[in-house]
N, C-alpha and C positions, 0 to 999 in steps of 0.2 A: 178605612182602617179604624180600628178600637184598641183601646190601649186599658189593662186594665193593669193591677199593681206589680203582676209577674208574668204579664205573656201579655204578646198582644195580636189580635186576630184580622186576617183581611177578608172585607165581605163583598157580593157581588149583589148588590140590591136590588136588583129586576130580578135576580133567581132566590133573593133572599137566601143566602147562604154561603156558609165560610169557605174562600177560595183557598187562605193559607194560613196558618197559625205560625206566626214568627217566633223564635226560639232567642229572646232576652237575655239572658243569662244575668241578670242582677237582681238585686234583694227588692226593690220598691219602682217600680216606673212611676213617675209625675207625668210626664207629656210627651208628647208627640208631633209629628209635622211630617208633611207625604211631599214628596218634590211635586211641583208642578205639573212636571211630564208624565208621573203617576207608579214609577217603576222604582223609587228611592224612599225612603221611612229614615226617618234619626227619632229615636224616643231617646228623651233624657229620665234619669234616676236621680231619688235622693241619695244616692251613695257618690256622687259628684259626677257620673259616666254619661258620656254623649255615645249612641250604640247605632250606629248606620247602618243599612239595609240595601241590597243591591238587590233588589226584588228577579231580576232577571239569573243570579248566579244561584242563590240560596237561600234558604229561609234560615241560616243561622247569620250571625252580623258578618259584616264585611269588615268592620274595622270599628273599634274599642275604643273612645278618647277619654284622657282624664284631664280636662284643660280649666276648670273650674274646683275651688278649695273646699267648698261648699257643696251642699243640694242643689241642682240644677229645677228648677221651678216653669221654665216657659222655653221653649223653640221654635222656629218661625223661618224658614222660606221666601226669598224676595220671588215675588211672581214674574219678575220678568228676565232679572240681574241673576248672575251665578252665584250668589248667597245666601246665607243664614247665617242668621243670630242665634245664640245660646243666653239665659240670665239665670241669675243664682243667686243664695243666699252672703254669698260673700260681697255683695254690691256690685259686682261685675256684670258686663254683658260683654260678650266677645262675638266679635264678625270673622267670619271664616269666609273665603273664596271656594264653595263646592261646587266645581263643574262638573255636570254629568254628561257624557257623550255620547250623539248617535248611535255611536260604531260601537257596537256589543262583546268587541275583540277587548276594547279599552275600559280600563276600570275608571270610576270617578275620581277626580283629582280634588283634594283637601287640602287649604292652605290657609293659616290662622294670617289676619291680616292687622285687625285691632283687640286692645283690650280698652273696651269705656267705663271707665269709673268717674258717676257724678252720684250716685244717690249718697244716703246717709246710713250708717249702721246703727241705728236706735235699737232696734229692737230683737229678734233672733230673726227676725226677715230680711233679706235684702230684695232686689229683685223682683217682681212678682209676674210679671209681663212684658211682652214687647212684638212688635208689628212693624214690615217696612212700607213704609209709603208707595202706593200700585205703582208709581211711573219713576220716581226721583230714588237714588240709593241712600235714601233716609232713614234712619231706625227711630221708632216712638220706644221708650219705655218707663215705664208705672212700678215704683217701687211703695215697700210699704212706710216709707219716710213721708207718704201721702204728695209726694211731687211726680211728674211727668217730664220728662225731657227728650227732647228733638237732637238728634245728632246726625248732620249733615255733613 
């Protein structure tokens, strides 16, 4: 998947070519993140929106979040654990519990679980990145206070 400022497209790279052009619906996309399983997308906006994708229902979103004050800058997928992180300009990183399910009858379940504030607000950045650790439900994130913090 490719995520550019106001659409973002899915590609099939052995046929080189676009399988589905998802329908955003916000002013600016910043990032992106594909489930693990390959059938879910959350691209975040600077307009503060988290915009989830149920790749199997629709190419419009499944569901609209505004759980962030700020521009949403990085999203991220635990590869093994039923979560993702969101980080933003407001110094926040928020872990949500998104499970997605086999059974195609059932929609994904979304449940906000933490909100972590350690960076600093220096500057109009907050946030800038974040990663969970492959095996442990650990979040890394790098803000632009120039610190890194581990939250276990």
């Amino acid at each position: 998947a490719v995520v550019s400022t106001q659409s973002t497209g899915v590609y099939n790279l052995v046929k080189q070519a676009m399988v589905r052009k998802l329908v955003c619906g916000v002013k600016w996309a910043s990032c992106m993140a594909v489930h693990p399983k390959g059938d879910n997308v959350i691209v975040g906006s600077y307009d503060k929106s988290l915009i989830w994708f149920d790749m199997d229902l629709s190419t419009k979103p499944y569901k609209s979040l505004q759980q962030h004050k700020k521009a949403v800058r990085d999203v991220c997928f635990h590869p093994r654990l039923p979560l993702y992180s969101s980080v933003s300009d407001d110094c926040s990183a928020i872990v949500t519990h998104g499970m997605v399910y086999d059974d195609l009858v059932k929609n994904p379940l979304i449940v906000p679980v933490k909100v972590l504030r350690a960076h600093k607000a220096g500057s109009k950045y907050g946030v800038l990145s974040n990663v969970f650790h492959p095996n442990q439900p650990w979040l890394f994130t790098g803000g632009a206070d120039g610190d890194i913090w581990l939250y276990v």
